[in-house]
Biotite code that builds the C-alpha atoms (Angstrom):
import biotite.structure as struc

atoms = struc.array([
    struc.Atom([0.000, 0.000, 0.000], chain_id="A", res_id=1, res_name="UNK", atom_name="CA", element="C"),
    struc.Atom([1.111, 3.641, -1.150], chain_id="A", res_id=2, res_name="UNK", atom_name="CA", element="C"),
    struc.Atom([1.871, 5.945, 1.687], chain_id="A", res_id=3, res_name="UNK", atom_name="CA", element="C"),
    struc.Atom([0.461, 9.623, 1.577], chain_id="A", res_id=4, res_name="UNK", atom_name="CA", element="C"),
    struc.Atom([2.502, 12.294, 0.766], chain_id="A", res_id=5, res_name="UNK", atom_name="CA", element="C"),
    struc.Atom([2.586, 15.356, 2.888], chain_id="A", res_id=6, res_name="UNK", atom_name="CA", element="C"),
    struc.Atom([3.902, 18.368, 3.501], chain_id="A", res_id=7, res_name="UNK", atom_name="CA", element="C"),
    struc.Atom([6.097, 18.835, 6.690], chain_id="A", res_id=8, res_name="UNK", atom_name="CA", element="C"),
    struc.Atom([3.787, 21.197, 7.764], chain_id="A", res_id=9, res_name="UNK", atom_name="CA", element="C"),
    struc.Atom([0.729, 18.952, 7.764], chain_id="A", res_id=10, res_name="UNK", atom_name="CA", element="C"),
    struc.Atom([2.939, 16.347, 9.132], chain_id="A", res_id=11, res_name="UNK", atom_name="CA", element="C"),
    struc.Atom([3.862, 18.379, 11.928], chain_id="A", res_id=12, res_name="UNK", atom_name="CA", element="C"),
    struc.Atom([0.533, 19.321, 12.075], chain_id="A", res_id=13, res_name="UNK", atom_name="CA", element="C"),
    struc.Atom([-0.572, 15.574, 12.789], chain_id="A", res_id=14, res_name="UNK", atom_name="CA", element="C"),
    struc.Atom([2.474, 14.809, 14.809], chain_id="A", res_id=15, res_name="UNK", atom_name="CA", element="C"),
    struc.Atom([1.493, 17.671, 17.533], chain_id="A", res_id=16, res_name="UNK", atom_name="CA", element="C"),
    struc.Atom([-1.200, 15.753, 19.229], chain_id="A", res_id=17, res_name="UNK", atom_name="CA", element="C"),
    struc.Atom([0.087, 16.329, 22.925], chain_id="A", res_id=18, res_name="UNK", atom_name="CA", element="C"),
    struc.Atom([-1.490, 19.515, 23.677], chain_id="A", res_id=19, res_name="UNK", atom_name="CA", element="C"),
    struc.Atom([1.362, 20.192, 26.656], chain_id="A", res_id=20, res_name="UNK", atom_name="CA", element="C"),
    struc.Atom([4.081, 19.774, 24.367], chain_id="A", res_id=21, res_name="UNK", atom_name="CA", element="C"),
    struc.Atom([5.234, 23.114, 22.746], chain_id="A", res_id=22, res_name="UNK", atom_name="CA", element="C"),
    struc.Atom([6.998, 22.692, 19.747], chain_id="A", res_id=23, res_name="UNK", atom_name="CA", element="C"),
    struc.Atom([8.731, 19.600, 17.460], chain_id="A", res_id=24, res_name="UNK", atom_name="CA", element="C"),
    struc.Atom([10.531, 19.415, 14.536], chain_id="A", res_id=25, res_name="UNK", atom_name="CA", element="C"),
    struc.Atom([10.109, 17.162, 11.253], chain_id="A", res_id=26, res_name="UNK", atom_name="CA", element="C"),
    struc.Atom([13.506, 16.591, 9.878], chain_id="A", res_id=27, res_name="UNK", atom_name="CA", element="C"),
    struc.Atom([14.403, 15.133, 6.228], chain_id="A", res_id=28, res_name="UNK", atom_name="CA", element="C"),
    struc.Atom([15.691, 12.059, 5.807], chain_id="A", res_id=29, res_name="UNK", atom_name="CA", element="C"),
    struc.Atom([18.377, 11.986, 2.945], chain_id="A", res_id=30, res_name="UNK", atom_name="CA", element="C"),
    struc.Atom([19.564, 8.719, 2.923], chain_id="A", res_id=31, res_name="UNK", atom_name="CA", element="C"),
    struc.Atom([18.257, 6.540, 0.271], chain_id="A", res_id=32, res_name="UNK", atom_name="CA", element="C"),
    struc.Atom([18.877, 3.115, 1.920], chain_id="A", res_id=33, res_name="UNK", atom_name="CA", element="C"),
    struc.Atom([16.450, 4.181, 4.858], chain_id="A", res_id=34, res_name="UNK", atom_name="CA", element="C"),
    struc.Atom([13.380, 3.211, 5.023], chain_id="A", res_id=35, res_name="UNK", atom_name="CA", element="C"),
    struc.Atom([11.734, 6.255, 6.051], chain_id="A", res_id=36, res_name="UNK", atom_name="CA", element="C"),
    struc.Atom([12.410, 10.230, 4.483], chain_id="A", res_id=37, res_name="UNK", atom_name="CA", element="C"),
    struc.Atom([11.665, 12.015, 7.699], chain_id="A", res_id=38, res_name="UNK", atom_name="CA", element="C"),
    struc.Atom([12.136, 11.687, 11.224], chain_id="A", res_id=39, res_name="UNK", atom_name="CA", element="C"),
    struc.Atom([10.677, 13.555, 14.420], chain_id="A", res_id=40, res_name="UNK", atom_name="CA", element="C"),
    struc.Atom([12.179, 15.302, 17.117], chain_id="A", res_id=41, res_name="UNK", atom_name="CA", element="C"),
    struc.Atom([10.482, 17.411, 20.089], chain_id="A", res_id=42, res_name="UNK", atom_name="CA", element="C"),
    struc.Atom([11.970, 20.820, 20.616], chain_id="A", res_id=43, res_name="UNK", atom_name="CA", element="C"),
    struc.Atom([10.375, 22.054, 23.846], chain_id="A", res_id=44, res_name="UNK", atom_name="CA", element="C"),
    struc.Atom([8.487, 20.141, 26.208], chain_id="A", res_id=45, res_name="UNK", atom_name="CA", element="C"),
    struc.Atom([6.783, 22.845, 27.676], chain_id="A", res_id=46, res_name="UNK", atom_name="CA", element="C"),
    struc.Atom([4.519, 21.837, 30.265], chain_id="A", res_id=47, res_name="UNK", atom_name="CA", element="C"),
    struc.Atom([5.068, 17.979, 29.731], chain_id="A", res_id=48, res_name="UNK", atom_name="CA", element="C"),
    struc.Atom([7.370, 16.078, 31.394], chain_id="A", res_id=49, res_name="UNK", atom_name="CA", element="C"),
    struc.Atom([10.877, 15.996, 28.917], chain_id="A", res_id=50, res_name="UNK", atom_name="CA", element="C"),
    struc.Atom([11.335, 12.202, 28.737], chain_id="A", res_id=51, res_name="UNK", atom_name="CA", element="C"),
    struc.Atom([7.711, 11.509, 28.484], chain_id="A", res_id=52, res_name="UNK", atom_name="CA", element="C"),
    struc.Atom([7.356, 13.620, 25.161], chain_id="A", res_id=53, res_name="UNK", atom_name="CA", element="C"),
    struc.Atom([10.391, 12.397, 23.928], chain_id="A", res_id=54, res_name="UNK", atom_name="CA", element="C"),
    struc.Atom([8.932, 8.792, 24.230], chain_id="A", res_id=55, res_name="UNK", atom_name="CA", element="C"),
    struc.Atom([5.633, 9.543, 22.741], chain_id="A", res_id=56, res_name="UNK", atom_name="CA", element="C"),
    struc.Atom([7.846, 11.187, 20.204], chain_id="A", res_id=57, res_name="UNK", atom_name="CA", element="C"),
    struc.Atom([8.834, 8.203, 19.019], chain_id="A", res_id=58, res_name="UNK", atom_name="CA", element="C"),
    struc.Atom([5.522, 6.226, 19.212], chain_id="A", res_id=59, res_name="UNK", atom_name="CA", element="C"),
    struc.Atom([4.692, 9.074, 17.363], chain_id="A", res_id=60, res_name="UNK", atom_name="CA", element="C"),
    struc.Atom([6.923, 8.760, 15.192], chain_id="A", res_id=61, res_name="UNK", atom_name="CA", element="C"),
    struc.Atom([6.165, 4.907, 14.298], chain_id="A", res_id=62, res_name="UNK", atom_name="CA", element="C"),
    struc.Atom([3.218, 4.873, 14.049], chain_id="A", res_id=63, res_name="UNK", atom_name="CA", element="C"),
    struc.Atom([2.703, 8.087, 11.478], chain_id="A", res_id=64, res_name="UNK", atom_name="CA", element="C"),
    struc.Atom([5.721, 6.619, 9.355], chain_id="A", res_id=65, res_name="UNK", atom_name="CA", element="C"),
    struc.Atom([3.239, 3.300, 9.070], chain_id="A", res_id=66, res_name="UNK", atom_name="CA", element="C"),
    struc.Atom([1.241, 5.796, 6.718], chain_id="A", res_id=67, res_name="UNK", atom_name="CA", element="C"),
    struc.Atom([2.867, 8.950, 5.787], chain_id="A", res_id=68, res_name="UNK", atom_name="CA", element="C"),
    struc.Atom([5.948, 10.085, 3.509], chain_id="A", res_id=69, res_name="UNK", atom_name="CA", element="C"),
    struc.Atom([7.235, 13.740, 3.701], chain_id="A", res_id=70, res_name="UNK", atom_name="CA", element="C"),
    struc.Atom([6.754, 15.645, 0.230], chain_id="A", res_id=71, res_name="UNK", atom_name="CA", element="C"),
    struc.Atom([9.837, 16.276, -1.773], chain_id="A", res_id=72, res_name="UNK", atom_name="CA", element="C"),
    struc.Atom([10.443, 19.957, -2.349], chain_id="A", res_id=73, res_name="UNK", atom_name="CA", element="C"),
])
C-alpha cells in the first residue's frame, strides 16, 4: 500500500497531538537506503514532562511513518 505524501507542515501538524508539548521538529531524511524520508524530534516540552514527550515522540513517530511520507520539495 502507497503511503500519503505530505507536507512537513501537515505532518507536523498531525504529529502535535500532545497539547502540553510546545513545539517539534520534522527533519528530512536523505539517505536513500532508509526506510523512512523524515524523522521527528520534540523541541520544547513545555509543560510535559521531557522524557515523556520524547517517548511519545517516538511512538509518534512509528506509528505516522506506518502511513505517511514527507513531500519532496
Amino acid at each position: 500500500m502507497a503511503k500519503t505524501l505530505l507536507s512537513m507542515h501537515d505532518l507536523g501538524r498531525r504529529a502535535l497531538g500532545c497539547h502540553n508539548v510546545q513545539d517539534i521538529a520534522i527533519n528530512r531524511v536523505t539517505d536513500e537506503r532508509a526506510e523512512n524520508n523524515w524523522s521527528l524530534c520534540v523541541l520544547s516540552a513545555g509543560a510535559a514532562d521531557a522524557n515523556t514527550a520524547a517517548r511519545a515522540a517516538l511512538y509518534v513517530q512509528s506509528v505516522l511513518r506506518r502511513d505517511y511520507d514527507l513531500m519532496t520539495d
